[in-house]
C-alpha positions in Angstrom: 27.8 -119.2 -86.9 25.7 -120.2 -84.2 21.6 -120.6 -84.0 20.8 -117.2 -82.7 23.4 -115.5 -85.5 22.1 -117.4 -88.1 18.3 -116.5 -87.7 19.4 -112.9 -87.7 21.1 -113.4 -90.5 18.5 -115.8 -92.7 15.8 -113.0 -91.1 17.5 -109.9 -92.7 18.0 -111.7 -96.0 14.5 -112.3 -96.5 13.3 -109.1 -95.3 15.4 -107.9 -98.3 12.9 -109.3 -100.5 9.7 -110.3 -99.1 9.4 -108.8 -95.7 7.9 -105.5 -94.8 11.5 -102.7 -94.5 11.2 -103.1 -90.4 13.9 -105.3 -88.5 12.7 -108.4 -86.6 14.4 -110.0 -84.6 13.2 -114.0 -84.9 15.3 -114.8 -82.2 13.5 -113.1 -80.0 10.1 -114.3 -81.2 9.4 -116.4 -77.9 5.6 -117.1 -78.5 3.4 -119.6 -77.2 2.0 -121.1 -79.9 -0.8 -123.7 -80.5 -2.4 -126.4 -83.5 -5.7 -127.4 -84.6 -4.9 -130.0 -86.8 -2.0 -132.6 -86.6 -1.9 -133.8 -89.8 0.6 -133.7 -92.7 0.3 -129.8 -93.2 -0.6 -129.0 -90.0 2.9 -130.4 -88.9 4.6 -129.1 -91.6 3.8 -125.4 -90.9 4.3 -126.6 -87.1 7.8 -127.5 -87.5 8.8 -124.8 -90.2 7.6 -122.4 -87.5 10.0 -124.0 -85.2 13.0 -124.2 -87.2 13.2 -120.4 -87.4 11.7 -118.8 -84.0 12.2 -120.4 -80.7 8.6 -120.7 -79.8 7.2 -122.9 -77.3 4.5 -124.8 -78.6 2.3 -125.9 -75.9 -0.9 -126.8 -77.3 -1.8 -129.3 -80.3 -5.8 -130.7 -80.7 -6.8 -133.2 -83.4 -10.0 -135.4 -83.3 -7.6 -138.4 -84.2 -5.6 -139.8 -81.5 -2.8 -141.5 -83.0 -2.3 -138.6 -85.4 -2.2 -136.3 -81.9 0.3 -138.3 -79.9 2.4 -138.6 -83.0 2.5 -135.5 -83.4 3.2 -134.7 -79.6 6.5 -136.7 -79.8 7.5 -135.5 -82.6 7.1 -131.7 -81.7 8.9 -132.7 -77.6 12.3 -133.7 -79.9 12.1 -130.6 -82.1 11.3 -127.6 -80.0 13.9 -125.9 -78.1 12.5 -127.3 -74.8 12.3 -130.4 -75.3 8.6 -130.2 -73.3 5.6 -132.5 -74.5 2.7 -130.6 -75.3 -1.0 -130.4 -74.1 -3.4 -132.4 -75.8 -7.1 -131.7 -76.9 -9.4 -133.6 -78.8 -12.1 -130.4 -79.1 -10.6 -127.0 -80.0 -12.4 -124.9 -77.8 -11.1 -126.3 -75.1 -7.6 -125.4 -76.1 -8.8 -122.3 -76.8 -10.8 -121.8 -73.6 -7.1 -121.6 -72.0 -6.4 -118.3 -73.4 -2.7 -118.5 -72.9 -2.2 -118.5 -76.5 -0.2 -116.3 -78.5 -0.4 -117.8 -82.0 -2.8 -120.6 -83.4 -2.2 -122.8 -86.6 -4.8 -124.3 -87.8 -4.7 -126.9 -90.4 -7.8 -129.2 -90.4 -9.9 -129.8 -93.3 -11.8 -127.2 -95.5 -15.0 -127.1 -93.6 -13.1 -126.9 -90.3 -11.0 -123.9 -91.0 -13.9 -120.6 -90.0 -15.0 -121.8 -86.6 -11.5 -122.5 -85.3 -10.0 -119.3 -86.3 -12.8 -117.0 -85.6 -13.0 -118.7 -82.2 -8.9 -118.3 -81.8 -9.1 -114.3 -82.6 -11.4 -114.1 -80.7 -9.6 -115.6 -77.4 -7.0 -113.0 -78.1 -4.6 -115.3 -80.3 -2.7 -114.2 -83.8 -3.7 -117.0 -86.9 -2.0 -118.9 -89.6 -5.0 -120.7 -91.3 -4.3 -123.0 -94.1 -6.0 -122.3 -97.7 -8.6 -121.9 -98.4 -10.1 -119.8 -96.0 -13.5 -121.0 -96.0 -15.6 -123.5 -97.8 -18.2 -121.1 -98.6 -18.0 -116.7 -99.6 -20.0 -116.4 -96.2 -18.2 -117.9 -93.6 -14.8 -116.8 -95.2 -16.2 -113.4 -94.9 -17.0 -113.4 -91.3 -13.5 -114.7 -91.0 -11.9 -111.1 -92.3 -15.0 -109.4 -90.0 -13.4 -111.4 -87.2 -10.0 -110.8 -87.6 -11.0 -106.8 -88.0 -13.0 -106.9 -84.9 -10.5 -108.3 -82.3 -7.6 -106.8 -84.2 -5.5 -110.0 -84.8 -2.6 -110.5 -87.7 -4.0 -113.5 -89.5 -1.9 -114.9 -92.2 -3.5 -117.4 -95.1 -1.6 -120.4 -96.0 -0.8 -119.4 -100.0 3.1 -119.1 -99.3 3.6 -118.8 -102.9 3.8 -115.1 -101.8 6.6 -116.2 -99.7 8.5 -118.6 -102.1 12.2 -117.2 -102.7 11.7 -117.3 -107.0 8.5 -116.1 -107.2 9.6 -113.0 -105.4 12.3 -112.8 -107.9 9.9 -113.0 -110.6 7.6 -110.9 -109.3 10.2 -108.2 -108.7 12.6 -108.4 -111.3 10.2 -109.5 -114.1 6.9 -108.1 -113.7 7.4 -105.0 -111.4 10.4 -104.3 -114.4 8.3 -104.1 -116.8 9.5 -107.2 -119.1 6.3 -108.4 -119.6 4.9 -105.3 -121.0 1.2 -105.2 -121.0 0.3 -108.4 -119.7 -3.5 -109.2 -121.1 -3.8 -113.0 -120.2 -2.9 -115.5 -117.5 -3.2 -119.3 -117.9 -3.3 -121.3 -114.8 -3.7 -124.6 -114.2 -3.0 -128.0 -112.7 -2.5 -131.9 -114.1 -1.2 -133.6 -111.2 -3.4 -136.8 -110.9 -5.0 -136.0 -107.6 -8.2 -137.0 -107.7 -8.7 -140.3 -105.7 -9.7 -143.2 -108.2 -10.7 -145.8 -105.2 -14.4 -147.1 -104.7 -13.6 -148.4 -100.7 -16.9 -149.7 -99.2 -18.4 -147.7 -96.2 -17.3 -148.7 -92.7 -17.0 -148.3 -89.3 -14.3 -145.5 -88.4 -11.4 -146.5 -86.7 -12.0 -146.4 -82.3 -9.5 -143.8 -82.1 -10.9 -141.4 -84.7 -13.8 -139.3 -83.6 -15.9 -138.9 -86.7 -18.9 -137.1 -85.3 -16.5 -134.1 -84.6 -14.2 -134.6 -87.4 -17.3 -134.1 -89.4 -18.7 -130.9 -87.5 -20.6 -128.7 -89.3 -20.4 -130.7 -92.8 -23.3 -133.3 -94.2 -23.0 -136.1 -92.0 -21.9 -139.3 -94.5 -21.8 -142.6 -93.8 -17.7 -143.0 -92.4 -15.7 -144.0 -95.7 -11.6 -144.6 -95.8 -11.6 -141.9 -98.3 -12.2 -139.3 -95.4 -9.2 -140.0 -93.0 -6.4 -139.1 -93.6 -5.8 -137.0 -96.8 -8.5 -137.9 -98.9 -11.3 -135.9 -97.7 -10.7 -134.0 -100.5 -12.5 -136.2 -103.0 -15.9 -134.8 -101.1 -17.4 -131.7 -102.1 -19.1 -131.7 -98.7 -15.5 -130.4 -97.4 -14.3 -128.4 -99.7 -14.3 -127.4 -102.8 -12.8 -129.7 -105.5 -9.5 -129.1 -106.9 -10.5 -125.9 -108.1 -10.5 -124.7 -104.0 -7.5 -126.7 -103.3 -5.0 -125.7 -106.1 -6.6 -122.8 -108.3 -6.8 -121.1 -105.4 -3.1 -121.1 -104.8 -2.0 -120.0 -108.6 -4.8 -117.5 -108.2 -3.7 -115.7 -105.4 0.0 -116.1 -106.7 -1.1 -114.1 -110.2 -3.3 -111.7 -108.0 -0.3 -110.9 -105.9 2.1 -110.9 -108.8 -0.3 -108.4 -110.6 -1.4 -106.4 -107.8 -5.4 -107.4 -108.7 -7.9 -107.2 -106.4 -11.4 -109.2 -107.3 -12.5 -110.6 -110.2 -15.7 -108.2 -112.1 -17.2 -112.0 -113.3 -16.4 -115.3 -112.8 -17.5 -118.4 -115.3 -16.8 -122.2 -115.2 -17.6 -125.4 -117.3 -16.3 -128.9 -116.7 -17.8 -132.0 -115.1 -16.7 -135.5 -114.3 -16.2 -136.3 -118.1 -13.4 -139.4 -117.4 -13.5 -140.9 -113.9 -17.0 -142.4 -113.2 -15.9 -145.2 -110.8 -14.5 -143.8 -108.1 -16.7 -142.5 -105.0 -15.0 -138.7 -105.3 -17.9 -136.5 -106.4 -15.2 -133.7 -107.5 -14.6 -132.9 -111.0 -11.8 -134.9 -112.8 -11.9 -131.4 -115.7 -12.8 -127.8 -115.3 -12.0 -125.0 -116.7 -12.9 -121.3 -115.1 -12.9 -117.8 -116.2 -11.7 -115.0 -113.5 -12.0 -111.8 -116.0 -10.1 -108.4 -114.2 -10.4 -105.0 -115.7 -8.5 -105.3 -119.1 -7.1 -109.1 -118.1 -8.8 -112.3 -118.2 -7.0 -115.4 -115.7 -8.2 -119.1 -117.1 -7.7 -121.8 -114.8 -7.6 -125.2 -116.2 -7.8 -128.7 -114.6 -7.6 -132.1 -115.7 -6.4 -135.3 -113.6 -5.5 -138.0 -115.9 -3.4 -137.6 -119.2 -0.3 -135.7 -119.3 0.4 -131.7 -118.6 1.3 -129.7 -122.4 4.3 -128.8 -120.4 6.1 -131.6 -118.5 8.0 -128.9 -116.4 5.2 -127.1 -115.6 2.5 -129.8 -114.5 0.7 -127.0 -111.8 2.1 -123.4 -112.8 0.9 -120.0 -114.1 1.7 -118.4 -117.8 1.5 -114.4 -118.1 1.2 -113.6 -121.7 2.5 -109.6 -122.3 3.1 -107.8 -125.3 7.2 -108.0 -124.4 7.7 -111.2 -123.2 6.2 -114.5 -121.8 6.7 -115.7 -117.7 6.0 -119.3 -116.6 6.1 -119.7 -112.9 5.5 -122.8 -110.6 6.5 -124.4 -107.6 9.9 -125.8 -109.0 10.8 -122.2 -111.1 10.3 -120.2 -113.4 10.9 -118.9 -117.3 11.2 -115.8 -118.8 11.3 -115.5 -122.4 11.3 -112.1 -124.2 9.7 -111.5 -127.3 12.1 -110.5 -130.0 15.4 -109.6 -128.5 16.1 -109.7 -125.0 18.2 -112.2 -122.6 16.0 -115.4 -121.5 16.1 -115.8 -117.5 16.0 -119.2 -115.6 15.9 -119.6 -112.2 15.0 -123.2 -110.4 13.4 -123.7 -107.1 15.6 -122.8 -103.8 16.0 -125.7 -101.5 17.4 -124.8 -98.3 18.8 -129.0 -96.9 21.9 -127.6 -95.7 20.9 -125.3 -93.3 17.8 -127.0 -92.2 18.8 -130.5 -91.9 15.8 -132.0 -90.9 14.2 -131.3 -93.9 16.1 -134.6 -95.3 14.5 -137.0 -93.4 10.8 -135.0 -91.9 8.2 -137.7 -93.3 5.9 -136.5 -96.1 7.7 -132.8 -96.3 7.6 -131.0 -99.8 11.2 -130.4 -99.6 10.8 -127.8 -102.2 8.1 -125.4 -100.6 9.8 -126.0 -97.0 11.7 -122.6 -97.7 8.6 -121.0 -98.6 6.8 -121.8 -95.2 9.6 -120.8 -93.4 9.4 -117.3 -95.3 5.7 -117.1 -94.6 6.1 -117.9 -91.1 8.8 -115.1 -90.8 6.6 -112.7 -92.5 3.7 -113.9 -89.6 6.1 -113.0 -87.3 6.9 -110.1 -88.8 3.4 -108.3 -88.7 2.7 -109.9 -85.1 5.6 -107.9 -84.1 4.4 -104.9 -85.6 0.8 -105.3 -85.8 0.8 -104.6 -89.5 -1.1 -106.8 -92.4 1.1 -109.9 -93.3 2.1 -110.5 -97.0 -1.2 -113.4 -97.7 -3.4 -111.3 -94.9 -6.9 -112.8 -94.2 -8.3 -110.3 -97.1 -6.2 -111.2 -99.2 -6.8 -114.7 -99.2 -10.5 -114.0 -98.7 -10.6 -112.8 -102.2 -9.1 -115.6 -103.7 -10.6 -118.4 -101.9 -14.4 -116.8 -102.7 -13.3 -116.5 -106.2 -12.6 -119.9 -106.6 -15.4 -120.9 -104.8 -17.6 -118.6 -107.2 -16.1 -120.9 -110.2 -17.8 -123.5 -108.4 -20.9 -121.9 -108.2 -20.7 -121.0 -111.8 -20.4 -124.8 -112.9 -23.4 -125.7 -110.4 -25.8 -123.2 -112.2 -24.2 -123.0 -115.6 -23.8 -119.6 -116.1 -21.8 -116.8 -115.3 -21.7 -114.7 -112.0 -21.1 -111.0 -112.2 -19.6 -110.3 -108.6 -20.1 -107.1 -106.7 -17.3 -106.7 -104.2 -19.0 -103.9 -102.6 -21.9 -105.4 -101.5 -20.8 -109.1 -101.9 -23.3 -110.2 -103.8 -23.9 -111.6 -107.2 -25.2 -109.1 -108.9 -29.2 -109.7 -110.5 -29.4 -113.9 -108.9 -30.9 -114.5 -106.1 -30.3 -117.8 -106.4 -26.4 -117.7 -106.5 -26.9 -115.3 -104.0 -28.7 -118.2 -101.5 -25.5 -120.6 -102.5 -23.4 -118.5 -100.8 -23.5 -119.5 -97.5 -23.8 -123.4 -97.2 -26.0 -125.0 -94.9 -24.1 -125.8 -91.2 -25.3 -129.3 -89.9 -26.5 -128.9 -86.0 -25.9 -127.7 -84.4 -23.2 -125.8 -85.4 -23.6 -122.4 -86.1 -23.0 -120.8 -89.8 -20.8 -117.3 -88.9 -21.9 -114.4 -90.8 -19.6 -111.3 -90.9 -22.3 -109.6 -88.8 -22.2 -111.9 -86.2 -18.8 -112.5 -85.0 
């Protein structure tokens, strides 16, 4: 079977299951593509994208050098033309090109609304990682922007696109197995949470910290920041709570067909870890509560997970039967009589060799960004709504970052998705948008 037959083939498999009914051919996706963001994701999404579409990638920005002409190398051996791409160090001058048919973007938290408002609005289709925002404002203006100019923009929780959790969704949950399902536990014990007290210093000659740092509180530079780490800073995002609750969120949201939480609560603190220079919480527990369902997230990073095999993972409870799903599989186990159901994570080595050696891939969700980038493709081609569209991940993102507002003012926040507001606080109502540094501009959904 050669290339061409094959990506027909792997296309209509998947379209089977996760795709909207329409035939695309990914063959015949010849895009010009372009990413904000060179870093581990950023290049993973990149070269997944590759792998199933011959698209030219011509573009690639990054405020750190090396990381850019790494990642310029690497991308002139994989694509199909073997052609080096442009190279920007400020975004808006690869977008200022407008010759553009797709943008990744894959920078940090608190760099993910400017770029992609800016890309939609140069006429470009998205795939912005998770979460979509930092703050409920500025991921708001992102759905206004992607409405406005009409653009497909895909969100970056490809647990929607991950082969067993379409299973589970469709064979478990849309079967009725569960019965009435009434509770979902999520949750997360990887140790993630960086334990290191590095001294400030002087950032590297090739990293430009000033931009990397944008709209965000300007800190004194730290090693924590660059690469990887930034995520020990709530100044750029949003804990461990915005960075993997929001994934098992939007997975039970999508498995469930919810749409926003009615109230949102969270406790938790940094109760173990008081060395380190992170200012996230090390435990934290939240409260999503749904008409007639009630979603707890839970996080700790130190000690061991209750369930070795399911260390990041959700657990619908129904009245017929339990579900555990994660990243590596799931478990169905019926109450009373009934047949139990395994299924372990899809890994796809074989027909995607370089997946064996690409540095720093998660071998096991490479199948899932390739089906997330067919589904992109998919809706580009049809200009329809792609499976994690920009609402979609809107509502999960803000939720999560509700949690955290909920643990700042310690109490609960009664959400009104009509008017998106917090319904009788005026002052969880002024924590929604976070203050841009200059002189960056916050976007507000009216303005874009």
């Amino acid at each position: 079977m050669n290339r061409r037959q094959f990506l027909r083939t792997s296309a209509a498999t998947l379209a089977a299951t996760s795709l909207p009914s329409f035939a695309v051919d990914f063959a015949d996706q010849r895009k010009r593509v372009g990413l904000i963001g060179c870093g581990w994701y950023g290049k993973s999404d990149l070269l997944r994208l590759v792998q199933i579409a011959p698209v030219e990638v011509v573009s690639l920005c990054d405020v750190d050098k090396v990381m850019l002409e790494e990642a310029a190398q690497l991308v002139a051996i994989r694509q199909q033309s073997k052609k080096t791409p442009r190279l920007y160090a400020d975004y808006r001058e690869m977008l200022r090109e407008k010759d553009l048919d797709a943008v990744l973007i894959a920078t940090p938290d608190h760099w993910h609304a400017l770029p992609m408002i800016d890309a939609v609005k140069s006429g470009a289709d998205v795939y912005v990682q998770k979460p979509t925002g930092v703050d409920v404002v500025e991921s708001q203006a992102m759905v206004a922007a992607a409405r406005k100019y009409n653009r497909v923009v895909q969100v970056g929780t490809q647990r929607r696109s991950t082969p067993h959790l379409i299973e589970a969704r469709e064979q478990i949950i849309k079967t009725g197995k569960l019965g009435k399902v009434g509770l979902v536990e999520i949750c997360c014990y990887y140790h993630m949470r960086a334990t290191e007290n590095p001294p400030d210093s002087t950032p590297p000659p090739t990293f430009d910290y000033e931009m990397w740092t944008g709209p965000a509180p300007m800190r004194p530079y730290n090693s924590l920041v660059h690469p990887r780490k930034w995520r020990a800073y709530m100044e750029y995002g949003n804990g461990i709570v915005g960075d993997m609750c929001v994934h098992m969120l939007d997975m039970t949201r999508w498995m469930l067909d919810l749409g926003w939480p009615r109230r949102v609560s969270s406790s938790g603190g940094i109760f173990v870890d008081k060395k380190s220079r992170a200012n996230i919480t090390d435990t934290q527990t939240a409260m999503f509560e749904f008409e007639g369902l009630n979603v707890i997230w839970t996080h700790r990073a130190y000690g061991s997970s209750p369930d070795p095999k399911y260390p990041w993972a959700a657990t619908f409870y129904g009245d017929q039967g339990t579900l555990k799903a994660g990243v590596m599989g799931y478990d169905f186990v019926p109450q009373g009589k009934g047949e139990s159901v395994h299924r372990d994570v899809v890994y796809e080595l074989e027909q995607y060799p370089e997946d064996k050696t690409e540095k720093d891939l998660e071998k096991h969700v490479a199948p899932a960004i390739r089906g997330h980038m067919k589904d992109f493709l998919a809706a580009i081609a049809q200009r329809s709504k792609p499976v994690a569209d920009i609402e979609q991940g809107h509502i999960s993102s803000a939720s999560s970052i509700l949690a955290n507002l909920s643990l700042q003012l310690g109490r609960s926040l009664t959400w009104d998705a009509a008017t998106h507001k917090v319904t009788g606080d005026d002052e969880a109502n002024r924590l929604l948008a976070r203050p841009y540094r200059a002189p960056w501009i916050h976007p507000t959904a009216e303005a874009v």
